[in-house]
C-alpha positions as CSV (number, residue, x, y, z in Angstrom):
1,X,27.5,-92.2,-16.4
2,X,25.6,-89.0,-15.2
3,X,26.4,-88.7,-11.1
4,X,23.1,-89.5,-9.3
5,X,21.1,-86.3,-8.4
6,X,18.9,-88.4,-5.3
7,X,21.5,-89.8,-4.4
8,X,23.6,-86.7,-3.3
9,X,20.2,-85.3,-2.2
10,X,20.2,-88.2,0.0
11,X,23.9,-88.2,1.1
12,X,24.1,-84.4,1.9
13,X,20.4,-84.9,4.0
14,X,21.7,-87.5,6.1
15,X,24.6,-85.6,7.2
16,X,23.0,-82.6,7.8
17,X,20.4,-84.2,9.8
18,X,23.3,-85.9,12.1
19,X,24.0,-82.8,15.2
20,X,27.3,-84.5,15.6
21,X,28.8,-83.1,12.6
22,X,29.4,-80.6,10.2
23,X,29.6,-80.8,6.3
24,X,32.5,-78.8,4.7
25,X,31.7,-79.8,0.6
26,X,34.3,-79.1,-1.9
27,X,32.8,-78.6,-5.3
28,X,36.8,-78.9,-6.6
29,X,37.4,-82.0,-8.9
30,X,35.1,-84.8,-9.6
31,X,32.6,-84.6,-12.2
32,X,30.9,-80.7,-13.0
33,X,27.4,-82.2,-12.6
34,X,28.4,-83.7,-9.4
35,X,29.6,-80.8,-7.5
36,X,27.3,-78.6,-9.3
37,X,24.2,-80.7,-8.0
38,X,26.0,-81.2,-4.4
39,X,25.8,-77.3,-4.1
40,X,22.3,-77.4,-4.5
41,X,21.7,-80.2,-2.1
42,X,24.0,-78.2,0.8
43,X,21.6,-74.9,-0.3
44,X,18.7,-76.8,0.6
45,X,19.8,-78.9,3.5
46,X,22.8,-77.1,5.0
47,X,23.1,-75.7,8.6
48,X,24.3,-72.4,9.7
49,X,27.7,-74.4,10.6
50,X,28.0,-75.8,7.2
51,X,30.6,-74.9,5.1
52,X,30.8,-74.7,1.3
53,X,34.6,-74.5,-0.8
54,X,36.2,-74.8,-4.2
55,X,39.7,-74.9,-4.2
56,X,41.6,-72.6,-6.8
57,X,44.7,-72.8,-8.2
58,X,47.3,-70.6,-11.1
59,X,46.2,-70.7,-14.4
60,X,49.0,-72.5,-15.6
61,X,48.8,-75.5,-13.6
62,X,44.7,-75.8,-14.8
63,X,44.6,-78.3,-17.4
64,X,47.4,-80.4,-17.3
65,X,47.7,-84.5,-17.3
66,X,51.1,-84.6,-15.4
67,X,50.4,-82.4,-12.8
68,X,50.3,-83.7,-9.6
69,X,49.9,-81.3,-5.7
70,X,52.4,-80.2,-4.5
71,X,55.1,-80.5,-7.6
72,X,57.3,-79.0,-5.6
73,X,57.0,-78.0,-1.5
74,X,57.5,-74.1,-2.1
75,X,54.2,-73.8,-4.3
76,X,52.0,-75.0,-1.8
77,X,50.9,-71.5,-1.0
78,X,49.4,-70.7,-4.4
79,X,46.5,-73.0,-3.7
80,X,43.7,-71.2,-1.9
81,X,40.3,-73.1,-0.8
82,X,37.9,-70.5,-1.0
83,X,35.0,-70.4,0.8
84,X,31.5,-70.0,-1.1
85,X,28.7,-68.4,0.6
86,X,25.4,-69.8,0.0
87,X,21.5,-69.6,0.6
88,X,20.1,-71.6,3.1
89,X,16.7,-72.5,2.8
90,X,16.7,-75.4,5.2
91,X,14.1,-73.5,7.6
92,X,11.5,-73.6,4.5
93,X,10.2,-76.3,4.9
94,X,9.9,-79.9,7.1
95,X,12.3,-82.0,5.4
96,X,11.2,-85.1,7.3
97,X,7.6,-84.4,5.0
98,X,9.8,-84.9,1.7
99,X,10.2,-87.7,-0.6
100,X,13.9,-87.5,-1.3
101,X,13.7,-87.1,-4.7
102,X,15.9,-83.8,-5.7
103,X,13.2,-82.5,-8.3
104,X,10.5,-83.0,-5.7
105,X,12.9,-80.8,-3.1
106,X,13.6,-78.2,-5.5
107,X,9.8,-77.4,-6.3
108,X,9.2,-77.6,-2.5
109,X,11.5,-74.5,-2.2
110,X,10.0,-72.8,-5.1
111,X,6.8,-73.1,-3.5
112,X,8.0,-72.0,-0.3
113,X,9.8,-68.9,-2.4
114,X,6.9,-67.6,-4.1
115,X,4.5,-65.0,-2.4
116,X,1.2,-66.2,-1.0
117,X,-1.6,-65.8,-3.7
118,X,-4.2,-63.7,-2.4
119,X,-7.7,-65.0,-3.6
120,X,-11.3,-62.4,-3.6
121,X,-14.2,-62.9,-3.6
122,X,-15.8,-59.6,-3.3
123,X,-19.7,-60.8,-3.8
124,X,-19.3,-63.5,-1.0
125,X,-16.8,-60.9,1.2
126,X,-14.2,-64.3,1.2
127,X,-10.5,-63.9,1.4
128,X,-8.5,-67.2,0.2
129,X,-4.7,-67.8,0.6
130,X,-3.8,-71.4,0.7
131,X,-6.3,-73.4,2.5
132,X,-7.4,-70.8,4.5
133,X,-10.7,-68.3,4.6
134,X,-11.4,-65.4,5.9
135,X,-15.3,-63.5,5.9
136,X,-14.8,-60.1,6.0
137,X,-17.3,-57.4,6.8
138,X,-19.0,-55.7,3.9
139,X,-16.5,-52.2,4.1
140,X,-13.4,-54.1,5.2
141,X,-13.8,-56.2,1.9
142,X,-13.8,-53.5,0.3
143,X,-11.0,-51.7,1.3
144,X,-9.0,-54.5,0.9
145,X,-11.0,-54.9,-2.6
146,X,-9.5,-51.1,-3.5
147,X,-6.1,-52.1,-2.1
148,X,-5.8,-55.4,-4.1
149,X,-7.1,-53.6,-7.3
150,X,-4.5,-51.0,-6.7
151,X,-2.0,-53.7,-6.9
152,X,-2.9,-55.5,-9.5
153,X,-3.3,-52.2,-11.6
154,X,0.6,-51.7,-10.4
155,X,-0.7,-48.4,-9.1
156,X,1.8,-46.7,-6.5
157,X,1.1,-46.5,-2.7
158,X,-2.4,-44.5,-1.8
159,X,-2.1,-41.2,0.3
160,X,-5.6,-40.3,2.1
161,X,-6.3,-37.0,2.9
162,X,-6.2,-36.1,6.6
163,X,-9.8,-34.9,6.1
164,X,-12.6,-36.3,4.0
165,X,-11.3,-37.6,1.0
166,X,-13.7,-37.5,-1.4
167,X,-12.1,-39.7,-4.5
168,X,-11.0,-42.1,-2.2
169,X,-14.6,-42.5,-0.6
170,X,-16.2,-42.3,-4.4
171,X,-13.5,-45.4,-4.6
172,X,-14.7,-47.4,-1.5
173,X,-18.5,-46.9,-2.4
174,X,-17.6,-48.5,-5.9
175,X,-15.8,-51.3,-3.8
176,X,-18.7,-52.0,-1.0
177,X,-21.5,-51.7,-4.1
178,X,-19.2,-55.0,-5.3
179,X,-19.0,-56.6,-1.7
180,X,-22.6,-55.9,-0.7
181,X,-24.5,-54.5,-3.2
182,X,-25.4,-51.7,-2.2
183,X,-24.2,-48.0,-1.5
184,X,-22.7,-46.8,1.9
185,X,-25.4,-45.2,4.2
186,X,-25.3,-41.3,3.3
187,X,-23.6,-39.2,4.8
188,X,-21.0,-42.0,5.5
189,X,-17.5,-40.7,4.6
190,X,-13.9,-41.4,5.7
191,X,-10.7,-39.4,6.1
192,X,-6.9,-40.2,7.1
193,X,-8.2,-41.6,10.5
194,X,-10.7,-43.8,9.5
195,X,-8.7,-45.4,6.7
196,X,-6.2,-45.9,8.7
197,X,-8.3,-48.1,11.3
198,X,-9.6,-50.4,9.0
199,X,-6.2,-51.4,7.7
200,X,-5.4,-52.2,11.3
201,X,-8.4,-54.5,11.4
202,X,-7.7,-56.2,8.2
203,X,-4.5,-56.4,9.1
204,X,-5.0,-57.8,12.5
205,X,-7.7,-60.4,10.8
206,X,-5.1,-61.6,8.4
207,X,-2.4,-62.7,10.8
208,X,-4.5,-64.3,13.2
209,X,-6.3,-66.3,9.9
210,X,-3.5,-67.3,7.8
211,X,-0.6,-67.3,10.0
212,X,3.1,-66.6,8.8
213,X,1.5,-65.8,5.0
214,X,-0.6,-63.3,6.2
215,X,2.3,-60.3,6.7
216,X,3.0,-60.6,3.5
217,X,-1.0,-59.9,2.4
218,X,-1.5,-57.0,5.2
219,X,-1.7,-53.6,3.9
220,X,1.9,-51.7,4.6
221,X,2.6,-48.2,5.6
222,X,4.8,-46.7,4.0
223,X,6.7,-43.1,4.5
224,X,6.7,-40.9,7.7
225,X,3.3,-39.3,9.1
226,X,1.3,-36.8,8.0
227,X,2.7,-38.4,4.8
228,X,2.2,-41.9,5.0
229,X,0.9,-44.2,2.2
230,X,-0.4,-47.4,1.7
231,X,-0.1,-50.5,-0.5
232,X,-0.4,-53.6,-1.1
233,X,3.3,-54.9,-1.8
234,X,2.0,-58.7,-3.4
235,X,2.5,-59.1,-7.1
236,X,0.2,-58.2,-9.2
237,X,0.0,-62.1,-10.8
238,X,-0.2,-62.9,-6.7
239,X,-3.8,-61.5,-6.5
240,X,-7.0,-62.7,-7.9
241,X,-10.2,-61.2,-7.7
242,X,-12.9,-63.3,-8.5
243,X,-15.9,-61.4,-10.5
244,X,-18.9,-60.5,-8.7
245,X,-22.2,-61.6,-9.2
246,X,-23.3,-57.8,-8.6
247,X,-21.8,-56.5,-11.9
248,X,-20.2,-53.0,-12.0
């Protein structure tokens, strides 16, 4: 009979959940499956101050029917209990909001793993990453549009010139005649300065909208100034753009 996957979920949860006690699991002996699948369940449940072993032991002693610990007193020291480190992803989510079920937990922490998916909508100036929105002005939208495309194009990290920089601003007005359809105003044009001020507002609007996730969508800065670039770090399969209605 295959060992129980819930119900080692279940056994490993409730101890964890006790502050009265620690959990030092040993994966040694027993069934594979079962200390292979208790491993998993300390990885997603276990504490700072719980502990994960095996114990090993000579070859030559491994496989045997008659062997019994200790055969004799003086080999007692070649059996070391090792300690395993291991991930904790406890703090991932509220474990109280689970169903108990080890497939449902596992998904909950691949979930919790994966980047945020960063939804556009450049026509409508919409941002999306879980159930969150955020409206964006017209030229904000689009220089996160640029950033995103960037991204998604796997293109590396932007340097703007300190001065007018005229592809990047050729760039931006392709990007706001998405958002808003329409052109910048003439004589409108941006250098290092400028750039760098509206990825501080995006940035700033994305932490206070979509809380924890939104560092990981905020435009970094990378490298030392005057040679600093920027990027956006998500996946390219992390970012969707929805197509405009404005064409290109």
């Amino acid at each position: 009979m295959s060992p129980d996957p819930n119900a080692i979920l279940a056994a490993v949860a409730e101890a964890a959940a006790r502050p009265d006690a620690r959990i030092h699991l040993s994966i040694a002996g027993g069934r594979k499956t079962m200390g292979c699948l208790a491993a998993i369940a300390l990885s997603l449940y276990g504490r700072a101050e719980d502990r994960l072993s095996h114990v090993l032991v000579p070859t030559a002693w491994q496989g045997r029917e008659d062997f019994f610990f200790p055969e004799r007193p003086e080999d007692a020291h070649l059996v070391e209990l090792a300690e395993i480190p291991f991930v904790r992803l406890r703090g991932l989510w509220r474990a109280e909001a689970l169903d108990g079920r080890f497939a449902a937990v596992v998904e909950a922490a691949q979930r919790a793993l994966r980047p945020p998916e960063l939804r556009l909508d450049p026509a409508r100036c919409e941002v999306a990453a879980g159930e969150h929105l955020l409206r964006l002005p017209p030229a904000l939208m689009a220089t996160l549009l640029l950033f995103a495309e960037r991204a998604r194009a796997g293109h590396p990290a932007l340097a703007v010139a300190k001065e007018k920089d005229q592809a990047l601003n050729a760039a931006l007005a392709r990007a706001l005649q998405r958002c808003a359809g329409r052109a910048p105003r003439r004589g409108a044009s941006l250098g290092r300065d400028e750039v760098r001020q509206r990825i501080s507002r995006i940035n700033a609007l994305l932490r206070s909208t979509f809380g924890p996730d939104g560092e990981a969508l905020c435009i970094r800065a990378e490298g030392r100034r005057p040679h600093t670039t920027y990027r956006l770090t998500l996946p390219p399969e992390a970012i969707t753009i929805r197509e405009d209605a404005h064409g290109r």
